[in-house]
C-alpha positions in Angstrom: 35.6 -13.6 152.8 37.1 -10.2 153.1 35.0 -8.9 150.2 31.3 -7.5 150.3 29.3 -7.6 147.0 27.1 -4.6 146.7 24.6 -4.4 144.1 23.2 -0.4 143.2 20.8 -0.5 140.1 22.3 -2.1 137.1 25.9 -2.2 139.5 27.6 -4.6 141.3 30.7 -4.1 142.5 32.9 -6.5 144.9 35.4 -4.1 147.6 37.2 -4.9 150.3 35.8 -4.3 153.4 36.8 -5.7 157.2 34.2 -7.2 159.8 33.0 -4.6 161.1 31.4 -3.3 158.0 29.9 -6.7 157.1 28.1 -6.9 160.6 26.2 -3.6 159.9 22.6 -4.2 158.3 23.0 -0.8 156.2 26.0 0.6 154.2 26.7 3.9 152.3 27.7 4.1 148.5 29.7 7.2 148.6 30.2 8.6 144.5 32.0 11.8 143.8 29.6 14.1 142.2 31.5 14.6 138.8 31.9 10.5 138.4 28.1 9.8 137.5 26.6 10.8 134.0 23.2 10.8 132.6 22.5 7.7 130.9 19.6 6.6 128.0 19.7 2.8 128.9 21.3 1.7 132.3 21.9 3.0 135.2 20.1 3.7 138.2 17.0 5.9 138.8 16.9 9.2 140.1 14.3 12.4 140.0 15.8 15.6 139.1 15.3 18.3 141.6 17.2 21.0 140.6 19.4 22.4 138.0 21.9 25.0 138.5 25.0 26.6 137.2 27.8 26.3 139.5 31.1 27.9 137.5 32.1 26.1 135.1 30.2 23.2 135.9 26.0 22.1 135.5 25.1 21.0 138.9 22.1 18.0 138.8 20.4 17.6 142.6 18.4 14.5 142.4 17.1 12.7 145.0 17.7 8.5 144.6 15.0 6.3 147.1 15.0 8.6 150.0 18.5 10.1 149.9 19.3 13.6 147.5 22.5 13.7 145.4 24.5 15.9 143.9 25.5 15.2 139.5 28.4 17.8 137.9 28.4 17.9 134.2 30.4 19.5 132.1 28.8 20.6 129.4 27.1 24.3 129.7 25.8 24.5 126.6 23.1 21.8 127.7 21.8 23.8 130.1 18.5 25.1 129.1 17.9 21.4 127.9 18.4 20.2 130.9 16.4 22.4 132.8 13.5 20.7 131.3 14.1 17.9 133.5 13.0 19.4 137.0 10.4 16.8 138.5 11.3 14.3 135.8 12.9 10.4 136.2 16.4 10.1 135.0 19.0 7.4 134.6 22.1 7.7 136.5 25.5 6.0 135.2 28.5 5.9 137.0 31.5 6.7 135.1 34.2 4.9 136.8 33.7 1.8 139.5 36.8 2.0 140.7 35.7 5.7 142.5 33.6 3.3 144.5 33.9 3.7 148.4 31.9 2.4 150.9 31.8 3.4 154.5 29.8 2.1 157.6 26.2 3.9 157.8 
């Protein structure tokens, strides 16, 4: 068909994609950085690397199998608490699966 199933952690999601795509061995999930959350039960895994305060927002870098990602959240307040999580395995949920791209590698 036209569709490629694509299954990241607890995800799958089914998009549209054309033949070149579905000839390459590799793909890329691409997730805006303010569409994932931190999650207690599902998700996908990730090791915190950093925290930082970038304006308004809490800036997670966590690295997921061998690639590093970036996590916005908006709650400030949590910062020292989440500090506490450099080094440490995390959950990862993403917010919406619509936001879902995917790209050749």
């Amino acid at each position: 068909d036209e569709y490629l199933i694509l299954k990241v952690g607890d995800y799958t999601f089914k998009t549209k994609t054309d033949e070149k795509i579905l000839s390459e061995k590799e793909v890329k999930v691409l997730i805006r950085p303010n569409n994932l959350e931190l999650s207690l039960e599902s998700g996908f895994d990730a090791t915190v690397e950093a925290v930082n305060l970038v304006k308004d927002y809490i800036q997670l870098k966590a690295k997921v199998s061998s690639n590093f990602i970036k996590i916005y959240l908006e709650h400030i307040d949590k910062f020292h608490e989440l500090k506490k999580l450099v080094g440490r395995r995390i959950k990862l949920k993403i917010k919406n699966e619509n936001l879902v791209s995917l790209v050749e590698f």
